[in-house]
C-alpha positions in Angstrom: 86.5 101.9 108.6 85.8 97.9 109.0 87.4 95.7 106.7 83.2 94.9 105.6 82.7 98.4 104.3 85.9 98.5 102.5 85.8 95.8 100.3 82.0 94.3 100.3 81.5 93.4 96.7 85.0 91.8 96.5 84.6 89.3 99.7 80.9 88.5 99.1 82.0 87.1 95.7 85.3 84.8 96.2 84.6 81.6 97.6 86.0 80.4 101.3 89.5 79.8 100.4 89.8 82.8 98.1 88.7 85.0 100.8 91.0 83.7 102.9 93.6 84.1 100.8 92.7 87.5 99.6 92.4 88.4 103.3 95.5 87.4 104.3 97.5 89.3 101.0 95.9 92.3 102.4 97.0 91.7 105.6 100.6 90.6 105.1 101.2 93.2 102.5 100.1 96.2 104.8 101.3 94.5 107.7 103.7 92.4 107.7 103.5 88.6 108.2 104.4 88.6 112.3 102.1 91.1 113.2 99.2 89.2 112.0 97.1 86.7 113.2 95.1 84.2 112.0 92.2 85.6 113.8 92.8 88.7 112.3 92.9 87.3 109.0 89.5 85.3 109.8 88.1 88.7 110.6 89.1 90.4 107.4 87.6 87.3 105.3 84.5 87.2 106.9 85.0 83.6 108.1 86.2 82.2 111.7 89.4 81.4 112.8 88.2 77.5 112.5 87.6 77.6 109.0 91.0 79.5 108.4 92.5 75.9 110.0 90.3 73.8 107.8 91.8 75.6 104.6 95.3 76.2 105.8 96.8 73.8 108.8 98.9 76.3 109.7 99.4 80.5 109.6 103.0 79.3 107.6 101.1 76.7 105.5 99.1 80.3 104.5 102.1 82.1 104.0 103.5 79.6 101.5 100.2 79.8 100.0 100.0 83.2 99.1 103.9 83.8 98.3 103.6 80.9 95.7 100.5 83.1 93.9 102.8 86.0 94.1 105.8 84.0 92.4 103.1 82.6 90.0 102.3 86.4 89.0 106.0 86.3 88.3 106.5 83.4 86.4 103.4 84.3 84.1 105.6 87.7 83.5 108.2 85.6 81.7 105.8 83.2 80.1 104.1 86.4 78.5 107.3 87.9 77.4 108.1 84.7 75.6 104.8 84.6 73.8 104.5 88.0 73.2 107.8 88.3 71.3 108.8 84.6 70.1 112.7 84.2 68.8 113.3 87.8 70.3 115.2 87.3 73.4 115.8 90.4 73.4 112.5 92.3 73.5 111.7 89.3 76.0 114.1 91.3 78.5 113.3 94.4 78.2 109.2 93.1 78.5 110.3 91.9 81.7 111.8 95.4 83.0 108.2 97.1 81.9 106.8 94.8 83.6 108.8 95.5 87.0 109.1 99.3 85.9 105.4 99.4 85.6 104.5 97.6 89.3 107.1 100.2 90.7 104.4 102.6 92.1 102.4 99.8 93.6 105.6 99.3 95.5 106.3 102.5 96.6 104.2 102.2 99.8 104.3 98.2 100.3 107.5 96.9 99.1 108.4 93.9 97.3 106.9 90.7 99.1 109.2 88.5 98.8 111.9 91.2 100.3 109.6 92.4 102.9 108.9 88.4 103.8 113.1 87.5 103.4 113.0 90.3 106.8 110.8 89.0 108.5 111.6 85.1 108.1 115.7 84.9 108.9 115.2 80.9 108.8 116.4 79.4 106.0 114.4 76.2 106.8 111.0 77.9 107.0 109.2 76.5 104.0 108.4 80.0 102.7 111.5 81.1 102.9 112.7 77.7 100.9 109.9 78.6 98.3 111.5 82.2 97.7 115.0 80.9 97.2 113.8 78.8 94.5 111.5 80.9 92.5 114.6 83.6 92.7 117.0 80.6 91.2 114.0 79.4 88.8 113.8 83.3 87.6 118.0 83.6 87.3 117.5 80.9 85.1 115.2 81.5 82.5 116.9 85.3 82.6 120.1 83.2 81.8 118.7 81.4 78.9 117.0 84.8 77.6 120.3 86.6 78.2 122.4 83.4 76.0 119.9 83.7 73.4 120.0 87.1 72.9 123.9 86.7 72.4 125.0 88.2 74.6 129.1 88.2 75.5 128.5 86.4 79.1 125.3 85.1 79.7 125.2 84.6 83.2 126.9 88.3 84.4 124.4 90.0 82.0 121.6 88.7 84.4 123.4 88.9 86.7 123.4 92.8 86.4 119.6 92.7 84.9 118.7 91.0 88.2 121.0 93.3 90.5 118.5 96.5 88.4 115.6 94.7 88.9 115.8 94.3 92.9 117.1 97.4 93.0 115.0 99.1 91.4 112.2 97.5 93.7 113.8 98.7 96.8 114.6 102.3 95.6 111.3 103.0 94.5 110.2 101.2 98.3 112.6 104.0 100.0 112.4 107.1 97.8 116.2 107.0 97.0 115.8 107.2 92.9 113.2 109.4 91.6 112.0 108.0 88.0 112.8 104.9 89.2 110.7 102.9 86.6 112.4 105.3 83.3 116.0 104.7 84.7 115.8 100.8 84.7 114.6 100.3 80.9 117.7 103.2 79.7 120.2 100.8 81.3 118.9 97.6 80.8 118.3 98.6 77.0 122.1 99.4 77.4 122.5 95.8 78.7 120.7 94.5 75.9 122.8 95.9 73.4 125.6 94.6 73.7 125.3 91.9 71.5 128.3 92.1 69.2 127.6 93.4 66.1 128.2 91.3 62.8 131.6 90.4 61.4 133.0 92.7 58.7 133.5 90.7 55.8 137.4 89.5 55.4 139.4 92.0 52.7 140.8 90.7 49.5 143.9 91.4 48.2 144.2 93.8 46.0 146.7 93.4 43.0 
């Protein structure tokens, strides 16, 4: 089946660079980013190869393109924890693992994109690569801050370890190895979560 008969209504609507863009997620996603070409991308868009140029200067130019919408989608996950549940850092965190637990079966047959991109781009100067590094560092942050706000003992190894389920949990649910992938991850990150120290007991008085 053509690309045309699969998703008509979609394409016709989204302006150049959209389509483009919406093309090449496809493509990349399915594919991987090697395997395909600008042309190919053109093709699935409805547009011509020229045009693709004219929007993007480059196929990497496009790559950093789409992976900073993707790390977007991310970064709106934590902006919508902290507005859904203000002065609760700790219902911020565990919003964050439904919202990976929830995209799990999306990713049981393409994978996490910035994983499957990592694979395929083994230079650390390629500028998507560079974007992927930070948005990781960006996200280890704000888990950080969440994690010292919720109080708990060590800040940093607790998102550490929330990161560690995260990711994993990603790439489990990408090779079959866990079954309820998505039900595991919020039982042990609500563990994680709860180990805030509990409230000191009030000091005894002496009793004559």
């Amino acid at each position: 089946m053509t690309a045309t008969a699969r998703r008509p209504s979609r394409v016709a609507k989204l302006p150049p660079r959209e389509r483009i863009l919406d093309a090449a997620e496809e493509l990349f996603q399915s594919e991987g980013i090697r395997r395909v070409s600008v042309q190919a991308i053109a093709e699935k868009a409805e547009t011509t190869k020229m045009a693709v140029y004219r929007h993007f200067e480059t196929k990497d130019a496009l790559v950093v393109e789409w992976l900073r919408i993707v790390a977007a989608d991310y970064q709106a996950a934590f902006d919508r924890a902290e507005a859904a549940h203000p002065d609760r850092p700790d219902e911020q965190i565990l919003a964050l693992a439904r919202f990976i637990a929830e995209g799990l079966p999306g990713l049981s047959y393409r994978g996490c994109p910035f994983v499957n991109s990592l694979a395929e781009l083994p230079d650390r100067s390629h500028p998507a690569r560079r974007l992927i590094e930070q948005h990781k560092a960006d996200q280890t942050r704000r888990l950080v801050g969440m994690c010292s706000r919720a109080g708990l003992p060590d800040p940093e190894q607790a998102a550490a370890e929330i990161t560690f389920l995260l990711e994993g949990a990603q790439v489990s649910t990408q090779n079959g190895s866990i079954d309820q992938a998505g039900d595991r991850l919020l039982s042990i990150i609500g563990k994680i979560v709860g180990r805030r120290p509990g409230p000191l007991a009030p000091p005894r008085t002496a009793t004559g």
